[in-house]
C-alpha positions in Angstrom: 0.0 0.0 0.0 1.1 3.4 -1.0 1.7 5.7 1.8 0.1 9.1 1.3 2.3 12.2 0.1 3.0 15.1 2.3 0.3 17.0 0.1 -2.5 14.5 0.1 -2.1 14.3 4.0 -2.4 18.1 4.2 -5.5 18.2 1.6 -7.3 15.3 4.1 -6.6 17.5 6.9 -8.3 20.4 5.5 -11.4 18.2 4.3 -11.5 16.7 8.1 -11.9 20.5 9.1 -14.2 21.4 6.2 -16.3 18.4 7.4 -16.5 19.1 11.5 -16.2 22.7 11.7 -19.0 23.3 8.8 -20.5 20.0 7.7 -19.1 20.7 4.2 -18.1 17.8 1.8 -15.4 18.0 -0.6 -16.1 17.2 -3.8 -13.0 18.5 -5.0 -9.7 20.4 -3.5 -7.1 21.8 -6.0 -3.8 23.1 -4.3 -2.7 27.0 -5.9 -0.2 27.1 -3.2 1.4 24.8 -0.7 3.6 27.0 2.0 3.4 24.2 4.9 6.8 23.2 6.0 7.5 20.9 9.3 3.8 20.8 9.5 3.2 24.9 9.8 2.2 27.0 7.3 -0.4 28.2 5.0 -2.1 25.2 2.0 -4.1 27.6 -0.5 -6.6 26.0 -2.8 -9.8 26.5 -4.8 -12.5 23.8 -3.9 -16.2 22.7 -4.4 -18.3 21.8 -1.7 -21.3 20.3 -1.1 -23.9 21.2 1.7 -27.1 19.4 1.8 -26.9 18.9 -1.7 -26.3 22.2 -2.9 -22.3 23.0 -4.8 -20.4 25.9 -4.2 -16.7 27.3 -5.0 -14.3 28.4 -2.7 -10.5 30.0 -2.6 -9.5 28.8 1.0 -6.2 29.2 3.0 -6.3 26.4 5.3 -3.5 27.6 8.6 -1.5 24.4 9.9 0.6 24.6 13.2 1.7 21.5 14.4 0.3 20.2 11.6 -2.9 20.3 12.2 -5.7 22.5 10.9 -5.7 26.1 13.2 -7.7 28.5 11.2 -8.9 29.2 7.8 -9.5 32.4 5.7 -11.9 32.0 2.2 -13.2 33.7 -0.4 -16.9 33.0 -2.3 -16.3 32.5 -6.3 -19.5 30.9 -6.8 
């Protein structure tokens, strides 16, 4: 079994978060920028998610620290 990339781990992380803090599925996550280094930093990405079975798009800035998920910053596209 393939163990899962540094990236992938982070991009789980964030969906976890998505998930708990806002019941939001992820029905996609695309990485613009990836500044997380020793498990802090910022993971910048444009997603879809889903809530109660209506899709939206999102710019989010997912901010690790120890790596796990501490905050998050987004912006509405549509």
């Amino acid at each position: 079994m393939k163990q899962q990339s540094e990236q992938e781990q982070l991009i789980a992380k964030a969906s976890a978060y998505l998930k708990s803090h806002y019941g939001e599925d992820t029905v996609r996550m695309d990485v613009l920028d990836n500044r997380v280094e020793g498990g802090s930093g910022t993971l910048q990405v444009e997603c879809t998610v889903s809530v109660g079975g209506s899709h939206s798009d999102w710019q989010k800035t997912f901010y690790f620290d120890d790596g796990r998920v501490v905050n998050m910053s987004y912006r509405f596209l549509r």
